[in-house]
C-alpha positions as CSV (number, residue, x, y, z in Angstrom):
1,X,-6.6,-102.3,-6.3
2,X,-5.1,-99.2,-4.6
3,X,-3.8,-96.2,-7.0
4,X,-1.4,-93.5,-5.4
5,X,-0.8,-89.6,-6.7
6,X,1.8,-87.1,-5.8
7,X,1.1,-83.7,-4.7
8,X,3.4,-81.4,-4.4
9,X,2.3,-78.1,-2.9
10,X,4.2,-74.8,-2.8
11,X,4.4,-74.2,0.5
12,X,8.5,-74.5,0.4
13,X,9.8,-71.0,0.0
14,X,13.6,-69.4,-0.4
15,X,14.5,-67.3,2.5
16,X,16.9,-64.5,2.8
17,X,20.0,-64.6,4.4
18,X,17.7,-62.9,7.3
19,X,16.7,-66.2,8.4
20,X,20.0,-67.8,9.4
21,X,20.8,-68.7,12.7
22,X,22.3,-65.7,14.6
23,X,25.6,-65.9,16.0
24,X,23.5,-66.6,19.7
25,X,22.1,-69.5,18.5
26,X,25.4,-71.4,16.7
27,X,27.4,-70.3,20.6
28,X,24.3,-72.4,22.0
29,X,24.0,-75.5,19.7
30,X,27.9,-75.7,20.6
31,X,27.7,-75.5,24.4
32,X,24.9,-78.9,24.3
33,X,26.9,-81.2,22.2
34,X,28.6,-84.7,23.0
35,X,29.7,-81.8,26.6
36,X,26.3,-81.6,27.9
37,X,25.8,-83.9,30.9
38,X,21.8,-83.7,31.4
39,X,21.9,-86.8,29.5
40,X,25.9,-88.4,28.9
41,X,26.1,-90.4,25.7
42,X,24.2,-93.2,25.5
43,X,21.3,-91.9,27.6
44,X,18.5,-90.6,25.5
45,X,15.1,-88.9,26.6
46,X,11.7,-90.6,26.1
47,X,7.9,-89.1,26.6
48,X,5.5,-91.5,28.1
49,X,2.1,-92.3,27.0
50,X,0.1,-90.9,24.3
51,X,3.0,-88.4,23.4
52,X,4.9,-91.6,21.4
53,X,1.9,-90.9,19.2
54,X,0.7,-94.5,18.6
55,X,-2.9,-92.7,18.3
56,X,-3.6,-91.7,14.7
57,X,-6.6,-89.9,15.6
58,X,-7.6,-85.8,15.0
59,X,-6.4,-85.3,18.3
60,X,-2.9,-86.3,17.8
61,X,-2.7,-85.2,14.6
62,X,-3.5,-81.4,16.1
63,X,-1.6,-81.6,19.2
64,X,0.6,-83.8,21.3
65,X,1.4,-83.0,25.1
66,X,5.0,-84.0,26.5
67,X,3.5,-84.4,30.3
68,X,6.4,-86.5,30.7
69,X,9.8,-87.4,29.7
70,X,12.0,-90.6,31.0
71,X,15.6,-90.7,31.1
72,X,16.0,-93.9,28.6
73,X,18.7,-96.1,27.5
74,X,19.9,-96.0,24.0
75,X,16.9,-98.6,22.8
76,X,14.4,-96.3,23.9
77,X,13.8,-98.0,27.4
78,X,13.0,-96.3,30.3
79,X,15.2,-96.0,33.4
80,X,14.0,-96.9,36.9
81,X,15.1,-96.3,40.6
82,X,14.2,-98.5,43.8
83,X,13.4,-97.7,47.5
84,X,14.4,-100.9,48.0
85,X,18.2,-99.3,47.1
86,X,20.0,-97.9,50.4
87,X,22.3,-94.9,50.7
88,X,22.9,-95.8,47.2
89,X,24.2,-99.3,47.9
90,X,22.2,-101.7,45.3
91,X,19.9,-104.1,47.1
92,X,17.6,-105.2,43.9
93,X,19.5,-109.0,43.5
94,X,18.3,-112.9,43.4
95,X,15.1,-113.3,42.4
96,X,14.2,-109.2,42.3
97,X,17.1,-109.0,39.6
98,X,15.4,-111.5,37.7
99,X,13.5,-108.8,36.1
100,X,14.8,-105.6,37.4
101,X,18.2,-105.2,35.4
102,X,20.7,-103.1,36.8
103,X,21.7,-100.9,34.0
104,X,25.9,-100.5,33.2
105,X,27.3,-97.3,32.3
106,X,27.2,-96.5,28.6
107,X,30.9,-97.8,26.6
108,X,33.0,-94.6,27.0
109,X,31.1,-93.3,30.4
110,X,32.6,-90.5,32.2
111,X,30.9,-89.1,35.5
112,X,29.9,-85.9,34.9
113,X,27.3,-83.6,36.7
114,X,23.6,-85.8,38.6
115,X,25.7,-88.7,36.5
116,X,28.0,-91.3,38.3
117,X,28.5,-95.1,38.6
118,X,28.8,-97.9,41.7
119,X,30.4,-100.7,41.9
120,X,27.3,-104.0,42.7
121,X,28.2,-106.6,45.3
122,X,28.8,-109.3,41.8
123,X,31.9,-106.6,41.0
124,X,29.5,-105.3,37.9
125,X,29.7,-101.6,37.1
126,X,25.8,-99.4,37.4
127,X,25.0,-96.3,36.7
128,X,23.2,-93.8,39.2
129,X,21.7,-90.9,38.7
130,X,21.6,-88.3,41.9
131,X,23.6,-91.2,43.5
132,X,20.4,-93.6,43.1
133,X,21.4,-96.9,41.1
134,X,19.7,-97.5,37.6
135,X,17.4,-100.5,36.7
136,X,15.7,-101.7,33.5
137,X,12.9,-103.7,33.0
138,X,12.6,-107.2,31.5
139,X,8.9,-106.7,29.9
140,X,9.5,-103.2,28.4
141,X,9.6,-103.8,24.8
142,X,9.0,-100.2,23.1
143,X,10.1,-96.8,23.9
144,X,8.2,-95.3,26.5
145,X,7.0,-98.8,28.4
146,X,6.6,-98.2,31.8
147,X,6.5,-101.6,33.8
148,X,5.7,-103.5,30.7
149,X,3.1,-101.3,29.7
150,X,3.8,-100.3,25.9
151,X,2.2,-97.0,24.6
152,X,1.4,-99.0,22.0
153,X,-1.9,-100.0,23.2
154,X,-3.3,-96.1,23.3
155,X,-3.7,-96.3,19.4
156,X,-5.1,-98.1,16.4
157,X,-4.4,-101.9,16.6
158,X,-0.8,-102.7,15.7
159,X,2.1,-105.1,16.9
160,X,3.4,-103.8,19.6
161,X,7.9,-104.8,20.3
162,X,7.0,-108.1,21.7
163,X,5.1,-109.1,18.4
164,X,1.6,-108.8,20.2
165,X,-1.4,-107.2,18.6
166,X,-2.6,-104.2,20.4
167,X,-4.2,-101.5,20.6
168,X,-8.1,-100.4,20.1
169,X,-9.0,-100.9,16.6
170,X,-9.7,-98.6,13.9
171,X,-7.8,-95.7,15.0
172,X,-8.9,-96.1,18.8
173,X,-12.2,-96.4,17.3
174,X,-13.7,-97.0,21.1
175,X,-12.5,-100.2,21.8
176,X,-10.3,-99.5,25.3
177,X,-7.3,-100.9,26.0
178,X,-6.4,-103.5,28.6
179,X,-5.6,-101.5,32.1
180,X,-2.2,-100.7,32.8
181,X,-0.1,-102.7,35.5
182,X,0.9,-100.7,37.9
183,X,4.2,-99.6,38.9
184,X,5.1,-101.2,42.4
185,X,4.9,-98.5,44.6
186,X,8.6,-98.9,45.8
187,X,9.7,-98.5,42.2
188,X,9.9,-95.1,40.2
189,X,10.4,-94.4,36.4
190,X,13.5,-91.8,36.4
191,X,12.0,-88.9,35.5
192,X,13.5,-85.7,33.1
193,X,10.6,-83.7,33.2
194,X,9.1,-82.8,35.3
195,X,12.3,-81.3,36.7
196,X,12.6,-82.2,40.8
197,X,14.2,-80.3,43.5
198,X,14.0,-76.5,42.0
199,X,11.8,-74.3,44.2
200,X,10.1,-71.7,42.3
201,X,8.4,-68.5,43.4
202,X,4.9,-68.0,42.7
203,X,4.2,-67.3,39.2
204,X,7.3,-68.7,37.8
205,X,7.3,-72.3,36.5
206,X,9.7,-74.4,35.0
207,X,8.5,-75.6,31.7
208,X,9.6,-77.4,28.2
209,X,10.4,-74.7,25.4
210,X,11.5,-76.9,22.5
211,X,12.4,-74.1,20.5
212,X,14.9,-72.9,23.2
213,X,16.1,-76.8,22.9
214,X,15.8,-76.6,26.8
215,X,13.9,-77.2,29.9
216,X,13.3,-73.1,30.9
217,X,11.8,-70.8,33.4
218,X,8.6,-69.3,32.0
219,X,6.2,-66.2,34.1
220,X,2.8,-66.5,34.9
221,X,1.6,-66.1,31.5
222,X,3.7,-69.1,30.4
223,X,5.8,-66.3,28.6
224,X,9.6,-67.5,28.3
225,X,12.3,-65.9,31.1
226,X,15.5,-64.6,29.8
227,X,19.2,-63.9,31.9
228,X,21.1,-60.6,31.9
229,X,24.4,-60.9,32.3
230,X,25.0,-57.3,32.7
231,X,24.1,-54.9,35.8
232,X,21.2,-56.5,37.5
233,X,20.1,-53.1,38.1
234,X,20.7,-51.6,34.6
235,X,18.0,-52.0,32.5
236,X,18.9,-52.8,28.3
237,X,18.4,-50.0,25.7
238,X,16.2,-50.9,23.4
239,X,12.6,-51.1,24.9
240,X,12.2,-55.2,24.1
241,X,13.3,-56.6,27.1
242,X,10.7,-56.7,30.0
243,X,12.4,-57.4,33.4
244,X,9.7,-60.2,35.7
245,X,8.6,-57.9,38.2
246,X,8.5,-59.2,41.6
247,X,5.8,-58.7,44.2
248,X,6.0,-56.2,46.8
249,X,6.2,-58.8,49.5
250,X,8.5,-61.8,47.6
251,X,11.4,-63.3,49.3
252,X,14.2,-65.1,48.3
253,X,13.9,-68.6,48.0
254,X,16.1,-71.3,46.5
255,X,17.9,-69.7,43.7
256,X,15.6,-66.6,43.0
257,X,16.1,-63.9,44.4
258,X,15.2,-60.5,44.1
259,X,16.5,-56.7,43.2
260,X,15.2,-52.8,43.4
261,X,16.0,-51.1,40.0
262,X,16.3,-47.7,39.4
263,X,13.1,-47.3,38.4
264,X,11.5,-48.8,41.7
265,X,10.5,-52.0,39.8
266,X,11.4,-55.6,42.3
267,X,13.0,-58.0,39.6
268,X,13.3,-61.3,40.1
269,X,17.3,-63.0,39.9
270,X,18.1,-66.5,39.2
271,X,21.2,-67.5,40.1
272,X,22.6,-63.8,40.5
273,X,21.4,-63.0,36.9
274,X,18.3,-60.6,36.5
275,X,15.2,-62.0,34.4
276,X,13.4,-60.7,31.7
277,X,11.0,-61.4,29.2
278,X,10.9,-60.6,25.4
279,X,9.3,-58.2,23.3
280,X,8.3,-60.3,20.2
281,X,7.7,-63.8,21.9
282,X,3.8,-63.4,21.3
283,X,2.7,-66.9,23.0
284,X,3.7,-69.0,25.7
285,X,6.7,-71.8,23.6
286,X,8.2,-68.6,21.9
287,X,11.9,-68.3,22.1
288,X,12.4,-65.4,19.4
289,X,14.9,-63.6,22.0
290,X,17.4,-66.0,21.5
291,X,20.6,-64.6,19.6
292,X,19.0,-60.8,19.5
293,X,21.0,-59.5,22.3
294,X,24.8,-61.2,23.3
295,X,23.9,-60.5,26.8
296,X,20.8,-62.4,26.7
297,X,19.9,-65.9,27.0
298,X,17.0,-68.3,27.9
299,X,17.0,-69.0,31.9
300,X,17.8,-72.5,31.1
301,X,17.5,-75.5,34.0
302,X,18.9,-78.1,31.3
303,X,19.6,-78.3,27.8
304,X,18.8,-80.4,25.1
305,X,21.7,-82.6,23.3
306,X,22.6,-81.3,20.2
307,X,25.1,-82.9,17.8
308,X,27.3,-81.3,16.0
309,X,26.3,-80.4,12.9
310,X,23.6,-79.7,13.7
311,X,21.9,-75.9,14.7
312,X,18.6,-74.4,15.2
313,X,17.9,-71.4,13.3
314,X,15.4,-69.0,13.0
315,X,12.6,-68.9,9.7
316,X,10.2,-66.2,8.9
317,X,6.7,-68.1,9.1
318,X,7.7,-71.1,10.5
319,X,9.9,-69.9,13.5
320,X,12.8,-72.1,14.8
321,X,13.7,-75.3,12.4
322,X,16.6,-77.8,12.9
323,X,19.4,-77.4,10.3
324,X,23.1,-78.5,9.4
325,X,25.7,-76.8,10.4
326,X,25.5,-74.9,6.5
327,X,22.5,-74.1,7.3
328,X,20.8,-76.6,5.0
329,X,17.5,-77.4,6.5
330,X,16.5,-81.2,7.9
331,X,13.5,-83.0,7.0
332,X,11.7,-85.8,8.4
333,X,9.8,-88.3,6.5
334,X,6.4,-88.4,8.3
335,X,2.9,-90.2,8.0
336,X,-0.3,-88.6,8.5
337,X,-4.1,-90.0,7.3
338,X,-5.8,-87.5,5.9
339,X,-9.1,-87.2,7.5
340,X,-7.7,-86.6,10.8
341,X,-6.7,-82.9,9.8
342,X,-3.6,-81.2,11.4
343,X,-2.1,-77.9,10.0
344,X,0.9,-79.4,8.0
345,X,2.3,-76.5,6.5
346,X,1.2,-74.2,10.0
347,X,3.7,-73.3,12.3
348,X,4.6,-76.5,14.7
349,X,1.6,-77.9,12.6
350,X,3.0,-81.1,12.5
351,X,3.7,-82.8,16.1
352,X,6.1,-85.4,16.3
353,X,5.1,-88.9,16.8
354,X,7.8,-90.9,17.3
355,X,6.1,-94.0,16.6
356,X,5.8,-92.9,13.2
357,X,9.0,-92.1,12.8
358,X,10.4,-95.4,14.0
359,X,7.4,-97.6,11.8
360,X,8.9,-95.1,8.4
361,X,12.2,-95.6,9.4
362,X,15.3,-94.9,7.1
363,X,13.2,-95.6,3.9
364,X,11.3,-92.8,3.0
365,X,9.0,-95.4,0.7
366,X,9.7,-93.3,-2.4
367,X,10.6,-93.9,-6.1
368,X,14.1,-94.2,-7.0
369,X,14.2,-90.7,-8.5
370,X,12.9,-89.0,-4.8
371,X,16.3,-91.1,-3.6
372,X,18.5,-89.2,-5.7
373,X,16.9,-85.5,-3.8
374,X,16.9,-86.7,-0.5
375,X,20.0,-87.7,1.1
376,X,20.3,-88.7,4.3
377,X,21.8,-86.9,7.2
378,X,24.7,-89.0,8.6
379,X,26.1,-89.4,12.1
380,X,29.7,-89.8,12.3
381,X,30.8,-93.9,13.0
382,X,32.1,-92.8,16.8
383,X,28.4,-91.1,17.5
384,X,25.8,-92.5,20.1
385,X,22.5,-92.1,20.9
386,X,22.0,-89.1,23.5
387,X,18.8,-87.0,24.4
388,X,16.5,-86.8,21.9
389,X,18.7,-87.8,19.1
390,X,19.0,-91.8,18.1
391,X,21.4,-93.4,15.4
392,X,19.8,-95.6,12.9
393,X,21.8,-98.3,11.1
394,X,20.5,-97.8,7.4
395,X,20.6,-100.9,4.7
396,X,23.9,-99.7,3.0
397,X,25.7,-99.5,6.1
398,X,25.7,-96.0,7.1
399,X,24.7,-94.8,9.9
400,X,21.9,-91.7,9.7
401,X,20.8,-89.2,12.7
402,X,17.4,-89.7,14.0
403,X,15.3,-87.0,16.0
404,X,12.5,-88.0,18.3
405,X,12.0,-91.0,15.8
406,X,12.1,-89.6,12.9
407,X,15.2,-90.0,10.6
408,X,17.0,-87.5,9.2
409,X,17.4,-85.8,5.9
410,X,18.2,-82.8,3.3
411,X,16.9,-81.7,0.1
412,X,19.1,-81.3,-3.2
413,X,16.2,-78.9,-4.1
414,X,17.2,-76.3,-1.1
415,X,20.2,-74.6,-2.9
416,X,21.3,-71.6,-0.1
417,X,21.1,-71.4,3.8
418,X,17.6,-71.3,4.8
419,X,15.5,-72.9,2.0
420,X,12.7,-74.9,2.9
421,X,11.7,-76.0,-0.7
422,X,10.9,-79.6,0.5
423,X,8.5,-78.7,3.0
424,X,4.7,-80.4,2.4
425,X,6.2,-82.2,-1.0
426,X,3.5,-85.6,0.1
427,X,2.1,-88.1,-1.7
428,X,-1.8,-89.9,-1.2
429,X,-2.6,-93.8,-1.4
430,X,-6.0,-94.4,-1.7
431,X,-7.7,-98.0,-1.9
432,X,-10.7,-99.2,-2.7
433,X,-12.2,-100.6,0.6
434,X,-10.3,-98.5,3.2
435,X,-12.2,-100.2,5.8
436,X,-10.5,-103.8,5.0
437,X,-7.0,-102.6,6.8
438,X,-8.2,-102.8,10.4
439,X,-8.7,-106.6,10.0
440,X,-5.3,-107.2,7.1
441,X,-2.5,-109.2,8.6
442,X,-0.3,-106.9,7.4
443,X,-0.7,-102.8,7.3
444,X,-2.0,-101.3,4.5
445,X,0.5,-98.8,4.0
446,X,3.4,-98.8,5.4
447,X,3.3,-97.2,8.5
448,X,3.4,-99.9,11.2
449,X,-0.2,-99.0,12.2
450,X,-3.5,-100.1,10.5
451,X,-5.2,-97.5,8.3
452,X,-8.9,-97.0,8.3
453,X,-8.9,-93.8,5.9
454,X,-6.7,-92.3,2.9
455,X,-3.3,-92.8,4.6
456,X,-0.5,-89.9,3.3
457,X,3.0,-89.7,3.3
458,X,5.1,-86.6,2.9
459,X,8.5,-84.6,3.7
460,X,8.1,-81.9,6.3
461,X,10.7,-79.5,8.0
462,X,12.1,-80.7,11.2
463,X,11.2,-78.7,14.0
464,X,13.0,-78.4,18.1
């Protein structure tokens, strides 16, 4: 017998107008939608390993490192390039092909930026990236498979894509998982992140800000870097903006550079533009600079896909959310067990797993009345899949936005700009031998992985 209750906490609050995207962040949203060529349409962006969050554990529920990030096709599946290739001629044919796919250009393709295509001896069309030709491979089955190898099998036990059981039991309850294949060492996953080919000075990095929804230069401190489009040697009025000193002896290298203020300070440049840091971003991920100053913006290497629609905007107590175009906030339907803790209604509390996301799906599991609240957030019938954002076809035939697995949604309840009244509304099962799910045929409750504890489900803001 398993009985279920609904919780409903009042974490959801209604925020002033205050919180609404400033005009910044709308200019910014625009400039990385279906124009943005880091990843053209039908390329989308996949971490590796234990960041698809097939482990169910404390640790994942806490935390969740992006070490890595693939360039992926719209499935999910990641990208490869060969030494075996020449001058960018493809040589991977006969019996190599066999399992080495060369991957076409996406329907609609248009070369733009590291993004091209070459025509194969066989007259077929591939796409290459920095000129190298594109493979898939045969015995990758989930998102973030590397050479067969499905993240999968870092987590509780579970079917994997290929219909296999695997994984190391009760929520990776010490039972290890089969060693991974290795990679022939003339073959290489086609890597995001971590960005190649930019030289950095010492004590700047280049580093994932999801809240900037880009790939940005970051000081020593892991602090975000901001460019000045003014005078590199005019410093801005208002005391919040820290320009990244220099050291006495630095150089120029690659595209930093360096100039003498007024005030005798060395600044670092990038690209011509002076750098900065910000005030009010208090820890290393921050991005609170971002639409306070015109002349300011994050010193961006890439940016993150956006559709359109679809903007990031600032929230007091829970920082930078995804939001429509209104300014409605999005939701995710997510799936959390309840002994393995987490901060749900903390800031970035809630890291996304994209394995959950993709077991949930487009049905949030809810009564009919939750159906008539939550409405899904729908992509437009020309829309592809493209960076972190998927399409999922739902059962009535639409078609509804999907971010980093997780499916897409607003909330009749939020009735201005900036509410977040949805936010921690989750609901518990509990059964009466727990225990029995590592061993059912099926999962206990429905979120593609067994449960071994008191499994929840609940609506939570989606964040960058």
């Amino acid at each position: 017998m398993k009985m279920s209750q609904k919780l409903t906490l009042g974490f959801g609050v209604s925020l002033l107008a205050v919180a609404l995207a400033h005009g910044a962040d709308a200019a910014r949203a625009k400039a990385v939608t279906d124009g943005s060529v880091w990843t053209p349409p039908g390329i989308t962006l996949q971490p590796l390993g234990k960041a698809q969050g097939y482990d169910l554990g404390k640790q994942t529920a806490a935390f969740l490192g992006r070490d890595e990030i693939v360039f992926a096709d719209a499935k999910g599946m990641t990208l490869y390039t060969t030494d075996l290739d020449r001058q960018g001629k493809p040589m991977c044919a006969a019996e190599c092909a066999e399992k080495w796919k060369a991957f076409a250009p996406p329907a609609g393709f248009k070369p733009a930026g590291a993004w091209n295509q070459i025509k194969r001896d066989d007259g077929a069309m591939q796409l290459t990236l920095a000129g190298k030709p594109l493979y898939t491979y045969v015995e990758d089955v989930d998102p973030g498979s590397v050479h067969g190898n499905s993240p999968a099998k870092t987590g509780s036990r579970r079917i994997d894509g290929a219909g296999r059981v695997v994984g190391g039991g009760n929520r990776g309850g010490g039972v290890k998982a089969a060693p991974d294949v290795p990679l022939p060492k003339e073959w290489h996953t086609a890597n995001a992140f971590p960005v190649g080919g930019i030289e950095t000075p010492t004590g700047i990095q280049v580093r994932e800000v999801p809240d900037a929804t880009a790939v940005v230069l970051v000081n020593h401190e892991g602090r975000t870097l901001y460019t000045f489009n003014g005078s590199a040697k005019k410093a801005p009025g208002d005391g919040s903006w820290k320009p990244a000193a220099a050291p006495q002896f630095a150089k120029k290298i690659g595209a930093f550079d360096f100039v003498i203020r007024g005030d005798g300070i060395r600044q670092w440049t990038y690209k011509g533009q002076a750098l900065y840091t910000y005030e009010y971003d208090n820890a290393s991920g921050d991005a609170y600079g971002i639409g306070r100053d015109a002349n300011f913006d994050v010193a961006a290497v890439e940016r993150y896909f956006m559709p359109g629609g679809v903007r990031v905007q600032h929230t007091p107590g829970q920082g930078k959310v995804l939001a429509t175009a209104e300014g409605m906030t999005l939701y995710r339907r997510d799936g959390h067990i309840l002994q393995s803790g987490g901060g749900r209604s903390l800031r970035r509390g809630n890291p996304a797993r994209p394995a959950v996301g993709r077991d949930i799906g487009t049905n949030p599991h809810c009564s009919d009345e939750c159906l008539t609240v939550w409405k899904p957030f729908l992509a437009a019938a020309d829309a592809q899949p493209q960076g972190f954002w998927d399409i999922a076809a739902r059962a009535d035939g639409r078609r509804q936005w999907v971010y980093q697995g997780y499916a897409m949604w607003t909330y009749a309840g939020d009735k201005k700009p900036g509410d977040m009244n949805g936010n921690d509304d989750f609901q518990y099962a509990f059964a009466d031998t727990p225990n029995m799910a590592s061993d059912a045929p099926k999962p206990t409750y429905d979120f593609g992985t067994w449960m071994d504890g008191a499994p929840a489900m609940y609506w939570v803001i989606a964040t960058p």
